[in-house]
Structure formats: C-alpha cells, structure tokens
N, C-alpha and C positions, 0 to 999 in steps of 0.2 A: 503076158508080158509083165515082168517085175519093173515095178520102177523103186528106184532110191527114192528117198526123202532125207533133207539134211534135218540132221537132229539139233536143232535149236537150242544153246545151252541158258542157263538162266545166268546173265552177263551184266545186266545192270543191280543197281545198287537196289536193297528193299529196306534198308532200317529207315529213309527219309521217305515219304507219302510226298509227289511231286503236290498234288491237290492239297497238302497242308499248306505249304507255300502258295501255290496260287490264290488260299484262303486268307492267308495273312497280307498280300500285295493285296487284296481287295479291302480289307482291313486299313492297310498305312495308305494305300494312294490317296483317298483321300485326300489325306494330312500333304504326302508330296505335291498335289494339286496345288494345294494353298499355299504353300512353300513355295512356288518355282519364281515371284516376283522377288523376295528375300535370297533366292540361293544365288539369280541374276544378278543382282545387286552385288552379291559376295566376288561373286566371278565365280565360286565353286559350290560345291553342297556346302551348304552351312549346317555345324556340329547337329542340330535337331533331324536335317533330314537324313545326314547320315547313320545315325542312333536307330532309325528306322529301318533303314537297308542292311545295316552292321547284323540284323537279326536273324536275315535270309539266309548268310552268309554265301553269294553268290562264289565268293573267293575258291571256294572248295565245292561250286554243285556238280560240276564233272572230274574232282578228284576221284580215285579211288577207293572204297570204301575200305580198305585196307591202311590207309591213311591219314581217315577221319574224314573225307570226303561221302558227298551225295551221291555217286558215281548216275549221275541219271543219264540218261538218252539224251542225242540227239533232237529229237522232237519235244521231250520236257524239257530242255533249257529254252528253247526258241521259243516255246508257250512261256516261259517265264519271262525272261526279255522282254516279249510282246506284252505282257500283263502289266510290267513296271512303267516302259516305256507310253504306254498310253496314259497316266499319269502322268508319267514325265519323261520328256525326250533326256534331258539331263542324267536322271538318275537311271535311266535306261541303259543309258550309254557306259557311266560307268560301273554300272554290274556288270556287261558284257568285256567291258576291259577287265576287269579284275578275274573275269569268271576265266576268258580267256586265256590267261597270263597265267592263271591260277593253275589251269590246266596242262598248259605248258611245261611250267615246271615240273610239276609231277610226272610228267609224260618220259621227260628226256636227259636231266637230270641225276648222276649218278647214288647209288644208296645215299652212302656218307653225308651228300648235301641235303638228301630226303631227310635223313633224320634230325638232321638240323634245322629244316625250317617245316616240316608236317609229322616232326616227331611231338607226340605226349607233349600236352601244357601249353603246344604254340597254336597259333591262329592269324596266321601270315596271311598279307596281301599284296597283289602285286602291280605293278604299274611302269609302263617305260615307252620302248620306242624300237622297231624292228627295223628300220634305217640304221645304216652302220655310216653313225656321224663320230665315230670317236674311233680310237688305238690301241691295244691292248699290246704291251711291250712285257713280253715275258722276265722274271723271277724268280726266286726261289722261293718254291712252294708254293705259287702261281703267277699271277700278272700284275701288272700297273695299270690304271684305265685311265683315258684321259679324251674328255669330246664335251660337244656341247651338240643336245637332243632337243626338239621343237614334238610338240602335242602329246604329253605327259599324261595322259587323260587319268583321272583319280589321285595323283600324284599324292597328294597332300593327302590322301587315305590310305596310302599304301604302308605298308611295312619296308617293302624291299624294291628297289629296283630292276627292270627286263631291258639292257641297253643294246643293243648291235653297236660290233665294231671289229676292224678290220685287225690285224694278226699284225704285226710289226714283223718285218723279216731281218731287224738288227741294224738295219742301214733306215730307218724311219719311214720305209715304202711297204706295200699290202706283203702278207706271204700269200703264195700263190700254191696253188694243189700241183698235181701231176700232168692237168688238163692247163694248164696257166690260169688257171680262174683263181680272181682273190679270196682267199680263206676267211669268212665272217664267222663269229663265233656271237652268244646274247650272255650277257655276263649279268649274276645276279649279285647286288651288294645291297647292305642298309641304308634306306632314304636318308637318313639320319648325316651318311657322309655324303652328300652333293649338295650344290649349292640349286636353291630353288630361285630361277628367273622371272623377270618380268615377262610379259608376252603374250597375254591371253586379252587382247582387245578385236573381238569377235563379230559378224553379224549373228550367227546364231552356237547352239551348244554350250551359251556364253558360261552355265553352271556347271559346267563339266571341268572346271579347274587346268583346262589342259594347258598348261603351261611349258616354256621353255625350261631343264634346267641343265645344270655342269657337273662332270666330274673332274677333279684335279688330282693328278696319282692315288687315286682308290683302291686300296690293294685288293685284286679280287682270286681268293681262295681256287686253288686249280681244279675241283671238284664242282665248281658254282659257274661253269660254263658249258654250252654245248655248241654245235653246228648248223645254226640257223638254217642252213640253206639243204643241209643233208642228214637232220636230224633223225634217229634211231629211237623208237620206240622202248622203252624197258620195260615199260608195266602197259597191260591192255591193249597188245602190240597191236591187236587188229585193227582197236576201234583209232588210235593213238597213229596208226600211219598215213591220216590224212595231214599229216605235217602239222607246220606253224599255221602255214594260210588257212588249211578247211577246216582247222580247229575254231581260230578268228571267225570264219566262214557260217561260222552257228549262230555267234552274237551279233551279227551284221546283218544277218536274216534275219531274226526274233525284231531287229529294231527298227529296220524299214518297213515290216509289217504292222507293228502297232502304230508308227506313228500312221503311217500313212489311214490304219485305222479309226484315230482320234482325229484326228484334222478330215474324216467326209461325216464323223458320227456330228463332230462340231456346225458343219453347215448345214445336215439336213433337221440340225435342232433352229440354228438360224432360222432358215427356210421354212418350218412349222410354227416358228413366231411370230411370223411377219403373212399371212394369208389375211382376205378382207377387201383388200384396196385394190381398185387400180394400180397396175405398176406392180405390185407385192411380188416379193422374190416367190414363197412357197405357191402362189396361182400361176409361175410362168412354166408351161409347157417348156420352153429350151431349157430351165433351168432344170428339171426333172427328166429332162434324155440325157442331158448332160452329165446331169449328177448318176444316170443309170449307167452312163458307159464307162465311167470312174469305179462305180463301185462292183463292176462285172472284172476289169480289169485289176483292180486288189486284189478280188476272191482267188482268182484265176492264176493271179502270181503266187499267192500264201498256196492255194492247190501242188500248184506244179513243186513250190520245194519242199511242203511238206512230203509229197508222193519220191521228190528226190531225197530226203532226208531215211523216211522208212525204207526205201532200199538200201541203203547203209546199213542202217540200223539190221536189216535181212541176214546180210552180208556177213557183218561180223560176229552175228547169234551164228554165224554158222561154222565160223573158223577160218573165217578169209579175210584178206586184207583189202582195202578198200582200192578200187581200179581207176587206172588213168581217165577210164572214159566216165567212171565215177566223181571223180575231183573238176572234170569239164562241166557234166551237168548240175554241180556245185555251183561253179560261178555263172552259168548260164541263170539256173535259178535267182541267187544272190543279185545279178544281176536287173533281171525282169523285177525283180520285190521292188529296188529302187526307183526302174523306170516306172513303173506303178506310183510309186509315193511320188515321185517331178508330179506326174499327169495330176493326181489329187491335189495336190498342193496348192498347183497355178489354177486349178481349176476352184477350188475352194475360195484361194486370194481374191481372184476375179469377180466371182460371184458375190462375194459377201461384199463387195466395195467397201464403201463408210467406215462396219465395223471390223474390216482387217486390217486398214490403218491404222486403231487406237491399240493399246496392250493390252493383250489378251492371249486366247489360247490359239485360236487361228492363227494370230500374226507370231507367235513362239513358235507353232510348232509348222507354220510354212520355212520361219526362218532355219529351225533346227535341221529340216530336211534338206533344205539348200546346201550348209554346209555338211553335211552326213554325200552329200552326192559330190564332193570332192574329194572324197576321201578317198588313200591311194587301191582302196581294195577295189572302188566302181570304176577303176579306170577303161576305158574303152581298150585297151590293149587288153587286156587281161581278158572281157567277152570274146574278143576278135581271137586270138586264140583258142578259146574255147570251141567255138564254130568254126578252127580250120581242123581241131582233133574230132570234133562230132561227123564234118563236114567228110572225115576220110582225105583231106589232104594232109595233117599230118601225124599220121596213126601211128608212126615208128618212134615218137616223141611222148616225155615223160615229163608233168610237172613238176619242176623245183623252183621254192617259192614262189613268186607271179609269174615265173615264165614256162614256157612250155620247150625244153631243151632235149636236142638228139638223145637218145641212148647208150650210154658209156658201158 
C-alpha cells in the first residue's frame, strides 16, 4: 500500500533564532520586574521599560520576513508572550498587542500601504481597537474617520493606529453588504492625528496604557483599510486565514499562560518560606493538594494549546488553510488557559492571605488576570460556540470574528 506524505515546506522565518529572544526576555525581565511598581504608577510603560521591549521588536515577530519581519510560528510567539509576561503582565500584554496588530496589518493590507508602513527605514507599531466605535464616511482618495475607542492597549508606543468602524452609507447609517450585515472596515492612521483620552483608571493591567482615545475627520488613505470581519489573506495566505481573532488568539494564549505561571511559581516560593511553625502555609497538607491541582490544571491547559497550536502549524507547512473545527479548538484552548489562570489566581490570593494584600507580585498579577478574564476574547459566548461546532450541532457553520455564522 502507498501512502502519501505532505511535503512540509520550510514556512517560517530562519534569519531571527526565536531562542535569541527568549535569551534577551530572560536578560531585561528582570529589569521589567523592578519596573512594574514605576510603570503602575505611570498608568503605562514608562519610557525605561519600553526601551527594553522596543529591542524585541515584538511589533514584526509574526510579520513576514519579506518585510522585515520575524515571521515565526505560532508556538514561538506564545513562548515569547509567555516569557515576557511572567515578568510582567503589563508588558506582556502589550507585546501581544502590538505583535498582534502588527501582524495584521501585514496580513491583509494592500501592497501600496505595505510599503508605506514595513517598507525600508520604517519600524512601525501598532495599537487600537477592533470594536467598530467610530464612521468611516467616504472621499476622495479615501475616508473621513470619526469615533471614540476605549482600551488602546500600547497606545502611546504605537506608531499607527487599528480602529473598527462602520461604512457610512451616505445618509449617516452603517452600509450594509448583500446579506444586510453592516460593513466594518479597521482603518490604519498616525497616532499622531487622534486625540489621546483620559480613561485608564483600572483594577489591574493598570501599565498597559490602555486608554480611551478620538478621532476627529482623520483622513484615512483608501489603501490603509481592510474587512475586519471578512478579511483576505495576501501574504502567507495559509498561515494568515485564521483572521483577525486566531491571530489575537496567539497573544491571548502566550499571556494567560505565563501569568497564570508566575502567580503559582510566586506562592509555592511563599510556601517554602514560611515551613517550621505550627500553622505555616509550606507544612499544610491542604495547601500542597491544593497547590497540586492548580498546577496540574496550568500544565494541562498550556498542553492542550500548544498540541492545538502545532496542528496549525502542521496544517499550513503543508498548504492548507487553517479549518473551522481548527479556529473552534482555538478558542476552546484560549479558553481553558484562562479558566486555568481564574483557578491559580484565587487559589494563590487565598492562600497567601496577609501577603496578597500588601503590593506585590501576587496581588498585581491576581489583579492583572482578573481583568485579562474580561476581556472580549474570554467571553463565555465565544467557548459556547466553540463546543456547539466541536459538539456537531453546528458543523455547517463558519467563524467570522467571534461568531460562528451559517454559510454564505
């Protein structure tokens, strides 16, 4: 019997060594460590720790190396995120924005705008808001923009703006497709023309800068938009058609996994400092089942998406494009990493009493995972779907953006 075998082409990127980077994140964490009471304070990264992450340049590690991008895997961004993020939920988060966004644009983006912003001599970064809070009223030679966006995450590091906003159909209401669905489009402009808002008065992620801001008639270049919700691949079409979300979907995994990895590394250091006494946390038997079924259910989540991630990865070495039941067990994974970091987190809180009251890394990084588990990507609709396409009740169904819609 012959059997085929797919011929695996060599897809990712080789002029950047991902392990040089995870050498250098072991290098500056550190530094971010010591930083994260100064960046809180700031409300964003403050200029020090950014000069440290500006080096990584996370902005481009899944651009295309054609580019000037890292073009890496799947798996090496997530390991990156993860590495950063356990120094700092902060600066975790905005490498995955950036890196995200980063990615994006290159992704779907026509030539003309590529060469403008990852042509020769640039080093653009990007930052905005995939909620279509704003208008886009057509012009000559492209659009008018005009909205106000909430959670900017890197905002004030970015170069350029990633805004959603609806199509103006001429009478000041959405334009709508041929199904009546409104026409969203992610318009890219220079941070430079919006106005940066108040806004970021936070429990936790308070260093991530994510602020509110405006644009006020922004003219945005006809070329510097795409279709958020039905965006087309141009470059790396295979790896590049898990949309906007399973791209998001890397940096959202990479950062529930570290943190939730720093906040059980932080209690069982607690826990080892404190044996001797009557009472002592590291001598209680409940605190060590406890602490084992915490840290069995981490592993177990980081397993299952890394195992989801390298079939991807399989996938598109091979010349396919990534599948619906592939983008489910995306968010099923993405998923579980988070409900993993909740269990860690209140389970750490708890335990450490006293000291996750006062400021520390416990009480930062329980709080950073709190608000990271509101975020619109953990939404329990988005699992819940997942498990009716895995589930075979609706298998005839295709995701666009968080939802999972009939088949056109």
């Amino acid at each position: 019997m012959n059997v085929t075998t797919p011929i695996l082409r060599n897809y990712w990127g080789t002029t950047i060594d991902h392990r040089s980077l995870l050498a250098k994140i072991a290098e500056i964490g550190p530094i971010l460590d010591k930083n994260a009471d100064a960046d809180e304070a700031a409300g964003e990264l403050t200029a020090a720790s950014f000069e440290l992450l500006a080096s990584l340049r996370m902005s481009h590690a899944i651009v295309p190396e054609a580019l000037g991008g890292a073009q890496l895997s799947p798996t090496r961004l997530i390991e990156l995120v993860e590495a950063i993020t356990w120094h700092s939920g902060a600066a975790g988060w905005v490498s995955m924005v950036h890196a995200a966004i980063g990615g994006m644009s290159a992704a779907f983006l026509p030539d003309s705008a590529i060469q403008r912003l990852f042509g020769p001599g640039t080093d653009n970064r990007f930052s905005g808001q995939g909620a279509p809070l704003g208008m886009l009223r057509k012009v000559e030679g492209g659009y008018r923009l005009n909205g106000k966006w909430s959670y900017g995450s890197g905002f004030s590091h970015a170069t350029y703006s990633h805004s959603a906003a609806f199509v103006d159909d001429g009478t000041g209401k959405p334009l709508k497709d041929e199904h009546g669905t409104p026409i969203i489009m992610c318009a890219h402009a220079p941070i430079a023309e919006h106005t940066c808002l108040a806004g970021w008065d936070v429990l936790g992620l308070k260093a991530t800068g994510s602020i509110d801001y405006a644009a006020e008639d922004v003219f945005i270049e006809s070329d510097m938009v795409f279709p958020i919700q039905t965006a087309k691949p141009l470059r790396q079409k295979e790896f590049f058609s898990l949309g906007v979300i399973g791209i998001a979907a890397m940096g959202h995994t990479g950062w529930a996994i570290g943190a939730s990895r720093r906040i059980l590394d932080e209690i069982a250091q607690l826990a080892r400092s404190r044996t001797g006494r009557p009472g002592a946390l590291g001598d209680s038997e409940k605190f060590w089942y406890d602490y084992s079924r915490a840290e069995a259910r981490v592993r177990a989540a980081r397993a299952l998406a890394m195992e989801t991630w390298r079939d991807i990865e399989n996938t598109v070495e091979s010349g396919s494009r990534v599948s619906t039941r592939q983008l489910s067990l995306i968010h099923l994974a993405k998923s579980e990493v988070h409900e993993a970091a909740d269990e860690a987190a209140h389970f750490a809180y708890r335990a450490g009493g006293g000291a996750s009251l006062r400021d520390g890394t416990i009480q930062r990084f329980f709080r950073d995972i709190m608000v990271a588990l509101n975020h619109i990507t953990n939404s329990p609709t988005v699992a819940t779907s997942a498990g009716r396409e895995i589930g075979g009740l609706w298998s005839d169904r295709a995701w666009q953006y968080y939802d999972l819609v009939e088949k056109r």
